[in-house]
N, C-alpha and C positions, 0 to 999 in steps of 0.2 A: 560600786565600780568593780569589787573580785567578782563580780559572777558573771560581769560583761567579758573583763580579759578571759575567763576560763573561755567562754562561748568563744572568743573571739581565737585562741590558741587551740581549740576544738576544731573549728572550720580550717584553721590552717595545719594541723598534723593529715586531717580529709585531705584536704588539696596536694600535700609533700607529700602523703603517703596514702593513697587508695587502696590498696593491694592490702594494705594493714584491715580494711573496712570491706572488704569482700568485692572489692568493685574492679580488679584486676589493674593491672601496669597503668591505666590510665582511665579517669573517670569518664563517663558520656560528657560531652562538650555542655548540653545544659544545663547540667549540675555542675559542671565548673564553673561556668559563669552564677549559675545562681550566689553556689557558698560563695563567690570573689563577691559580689554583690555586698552581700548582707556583712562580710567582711570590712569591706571599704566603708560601711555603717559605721559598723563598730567601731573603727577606728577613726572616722570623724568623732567620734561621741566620747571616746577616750581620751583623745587627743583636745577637745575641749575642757572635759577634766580635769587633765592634767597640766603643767605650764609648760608642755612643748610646746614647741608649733607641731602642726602637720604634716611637715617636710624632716623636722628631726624626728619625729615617730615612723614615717615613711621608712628612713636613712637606718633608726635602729632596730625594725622590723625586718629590713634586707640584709643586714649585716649577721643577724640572725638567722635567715634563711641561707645564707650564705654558711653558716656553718653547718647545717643541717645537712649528714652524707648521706638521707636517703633522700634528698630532693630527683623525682624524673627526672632523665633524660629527654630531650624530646626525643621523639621515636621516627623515623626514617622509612619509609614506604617504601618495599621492594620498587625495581625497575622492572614492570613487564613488556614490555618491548622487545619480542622476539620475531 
């Protein structure tokens, strides 16, 4: 089970932090969804593991990204309409 959470805390520092991983402010949209993918795995399979539910592993995974100050911002499209 530690080598699944490391993988599963690997894809998530990806996902909070691109720019860390050479990928700039914001990863290609299909590698986001890929690593959320293989994330959302993980964390079924962790969450069996362990005797949370899936909804308290959910609740203490966001409460944790919630502290995390390099989570993106979403990013805002100029207006070109001139």
């Amino acid at each position: 089970m530690n080598k699944i959470m490391q993988v599963y805390k690997g894809l998530g520092q990806v996902l909070n932090s691109p720019q860390s991983f050479g990928l700039g402010e914001r990863a290609p949209k299909p590698l986001i969804e890929a690593l959320t993918g293989m994330r959302q795995c993980l964390r079924e399979e962790l969450a069996e593991d362990s005797e949370m539910s899936a909804d308290d592993w959910l609740s203490s995974e966001l409460s944790q990204d919630a502290d995390n100050p390099e989570t993106p911002k979403a990013e805002v499209a100029p207006d070109r309409r001139h």
